[in-house]
C-alpha positions in Angstrom: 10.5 -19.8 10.1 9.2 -16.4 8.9 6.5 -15.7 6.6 7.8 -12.4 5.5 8.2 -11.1 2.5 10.0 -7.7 0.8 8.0 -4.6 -0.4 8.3 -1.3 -1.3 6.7 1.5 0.5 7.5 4.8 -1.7 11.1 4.1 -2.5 12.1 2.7 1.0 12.2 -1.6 1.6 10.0 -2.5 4.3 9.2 -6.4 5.6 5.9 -7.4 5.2 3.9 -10.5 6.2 2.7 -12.6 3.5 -1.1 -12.6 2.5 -1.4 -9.1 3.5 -3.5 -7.0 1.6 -3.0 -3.0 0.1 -5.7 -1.8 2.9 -3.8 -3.9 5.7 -0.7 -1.9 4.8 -2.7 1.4 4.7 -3.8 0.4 8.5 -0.5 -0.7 9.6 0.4 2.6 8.7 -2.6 4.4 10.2 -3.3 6.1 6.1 -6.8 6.7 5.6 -8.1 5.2 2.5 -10.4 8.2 1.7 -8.2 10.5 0.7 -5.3 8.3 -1.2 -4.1 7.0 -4.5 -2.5 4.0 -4.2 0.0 2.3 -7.3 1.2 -1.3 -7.6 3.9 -1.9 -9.4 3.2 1.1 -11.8 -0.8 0.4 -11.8 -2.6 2.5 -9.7 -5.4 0.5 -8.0 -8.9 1.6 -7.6 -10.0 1.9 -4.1 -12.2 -1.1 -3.7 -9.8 -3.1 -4.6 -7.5 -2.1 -1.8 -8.9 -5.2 0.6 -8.8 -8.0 -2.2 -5.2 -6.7 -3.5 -2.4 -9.0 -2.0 0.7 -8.1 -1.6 3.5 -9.9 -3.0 7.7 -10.4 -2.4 9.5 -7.4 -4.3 5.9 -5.4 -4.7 6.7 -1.6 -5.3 4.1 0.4 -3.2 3.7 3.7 -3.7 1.4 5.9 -1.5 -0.3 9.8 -2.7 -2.3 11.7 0.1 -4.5 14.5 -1.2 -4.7 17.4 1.1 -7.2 19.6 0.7 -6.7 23.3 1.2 -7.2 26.9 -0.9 -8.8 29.9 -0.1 
């Protein structure tokens, strides 16, 4: 009786719960959502819609940090 489901988390499967939103993954995985682009199944999202985005069985997730740096 699980409620899981299959994503994709840059290239590598991961189990996810069902009804879980784009910024409950970037929690779980303690990513700031300042400083990240985040695509959907090739869309990239715009951050506000991070907590309204669901997550779906076979979702492809992929996760860019910007890091600031320079001289």
């Amino acid at each position: 009786m699980s409620n899981g489901i299959q994503i994709h988390v840059n290239g590598e499967a991961r189990g996810w719960r069902a009804g879980g939103t784009v910024a409950d993954l970037l929690q779980e995985l303690a990513i700031k959502n300042e400083r990240v682009a985040v695509e959907l199944n090739l869309e990239i999202l715009d951050r506000k819609d991070f907590g309204q985005r669901g997550l779906k069985d076979g979702d492809r997730v992929e996760i860019l940090s910007f890091i600031g740096g320079g001289r």
